[in-house]
C-alpha positions in Angstrom: 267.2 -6.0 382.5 267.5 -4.3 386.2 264.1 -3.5 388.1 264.0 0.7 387.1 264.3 2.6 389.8 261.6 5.1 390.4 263.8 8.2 390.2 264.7 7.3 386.8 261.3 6.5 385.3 260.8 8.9 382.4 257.7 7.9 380.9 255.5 10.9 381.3 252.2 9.7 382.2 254.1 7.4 384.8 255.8 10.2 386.1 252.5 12.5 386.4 250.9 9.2 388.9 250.7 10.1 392.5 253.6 8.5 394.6 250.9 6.1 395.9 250.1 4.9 392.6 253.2 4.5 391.2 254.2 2.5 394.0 250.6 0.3 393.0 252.5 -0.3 389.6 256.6 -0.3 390.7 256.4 -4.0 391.5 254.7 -5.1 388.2 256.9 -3.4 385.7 259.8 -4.6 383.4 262.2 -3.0 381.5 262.1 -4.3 377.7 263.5 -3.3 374.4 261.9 -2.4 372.1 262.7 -3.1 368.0 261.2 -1.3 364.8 258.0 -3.6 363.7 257.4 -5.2 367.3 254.1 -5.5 367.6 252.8 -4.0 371.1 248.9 -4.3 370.5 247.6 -6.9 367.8 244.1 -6.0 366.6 241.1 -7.9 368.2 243.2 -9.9 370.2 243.3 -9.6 374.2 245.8 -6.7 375.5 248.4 -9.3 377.4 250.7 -6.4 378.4 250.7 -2.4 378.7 254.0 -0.7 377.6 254.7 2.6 378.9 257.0 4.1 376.2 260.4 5.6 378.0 262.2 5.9 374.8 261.4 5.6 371.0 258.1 5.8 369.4 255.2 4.0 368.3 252.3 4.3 365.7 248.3 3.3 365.6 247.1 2.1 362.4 243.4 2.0 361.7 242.8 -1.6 359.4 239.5 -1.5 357.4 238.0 -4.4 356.2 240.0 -4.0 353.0 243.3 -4.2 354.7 243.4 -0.5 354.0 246.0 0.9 356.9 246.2 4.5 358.1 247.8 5.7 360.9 245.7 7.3 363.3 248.4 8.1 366.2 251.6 7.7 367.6 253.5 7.7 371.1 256.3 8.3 372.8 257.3 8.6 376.3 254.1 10.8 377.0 252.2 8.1 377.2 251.4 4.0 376.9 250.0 1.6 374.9 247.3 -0.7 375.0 244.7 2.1 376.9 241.9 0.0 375.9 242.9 -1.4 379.4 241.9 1.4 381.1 238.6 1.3 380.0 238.2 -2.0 381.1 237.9 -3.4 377.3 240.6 -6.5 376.5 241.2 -5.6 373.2 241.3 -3.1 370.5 240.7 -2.9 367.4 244.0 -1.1 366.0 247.5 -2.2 365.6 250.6 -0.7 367.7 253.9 -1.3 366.5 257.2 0.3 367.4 258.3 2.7 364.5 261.0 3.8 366.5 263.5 1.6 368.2 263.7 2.1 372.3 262.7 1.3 375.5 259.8 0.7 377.5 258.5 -0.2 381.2 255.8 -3.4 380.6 253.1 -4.7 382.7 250.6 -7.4 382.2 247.4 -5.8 381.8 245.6 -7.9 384.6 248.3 -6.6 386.9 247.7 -2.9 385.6 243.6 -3.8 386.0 244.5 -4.6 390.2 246.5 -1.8 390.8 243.5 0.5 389.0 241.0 -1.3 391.9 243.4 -0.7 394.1 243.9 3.1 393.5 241.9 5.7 396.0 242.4 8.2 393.3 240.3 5.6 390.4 237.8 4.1 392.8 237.0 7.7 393.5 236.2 8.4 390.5 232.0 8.8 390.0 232.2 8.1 386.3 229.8 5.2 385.1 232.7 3.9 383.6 234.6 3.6 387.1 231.8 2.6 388.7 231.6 -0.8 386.7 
């Protein structure tokens, strides 16, 4: 697939980034479909890639021990998934699977973790979390 152009982003939380941010992120993303059942987040495993939803949906299911599932959440184009990454954390321990067939802008989650370093708006932030 073509490079998106920025004008025709319309992931929400992607949208909502500063101009200098998104521009941090531009070079990094990749247009992929997106299938019911692909599997964007496997539980306990490292977070290889971010997708920022632009069209379809996708759930969160809670696993117990049991292999009891529940979903716990779901996301569209308002937001992305694998957030765990935002937090600095590799992994998580829910699965996200597309129940919706769409699109979606991915990014290797290393390359989302530079452009955070790199962003005046996160390093400003006085949060312990931020502060690492």
């Amino acid at each position: 697939m073509a490079h998106p152009s920025l004008s025709l982003i319309r992931n929400r939380l992607l949208r909502a980034m500063s101009p200098e941010d998104l521009h941090l992120l531009h070079p990094h993303v990749e247009p992929v479909c997106l299938q019911v059942g692909d599997v964007l987040v496997v539980p306990n495993h490292p977070i290889e890639h971010v997708h920022f939803i632009e069209q379809g949906i996708a759930s969160v299911v809670a696993i117990s021990p049991g292999d009891q599932r529940i979903e716990i959440g779901n996301l569209g184009r308002e937001g992305m998934a694998g957030t765990a990454i935002l937090l600095y954390v590799d992994r998580s321990p829910h699965l996200t699977f597309v129940q919706v067939a769409g699109s979606a802008l991915r990014m290797k989650a290393s390359q989302l973790m530079t452009a955070m370093d790199a962003s005046r708006h996160y390093t400003s932030c006085s949060c312990a979390t931020c502060k690492r």
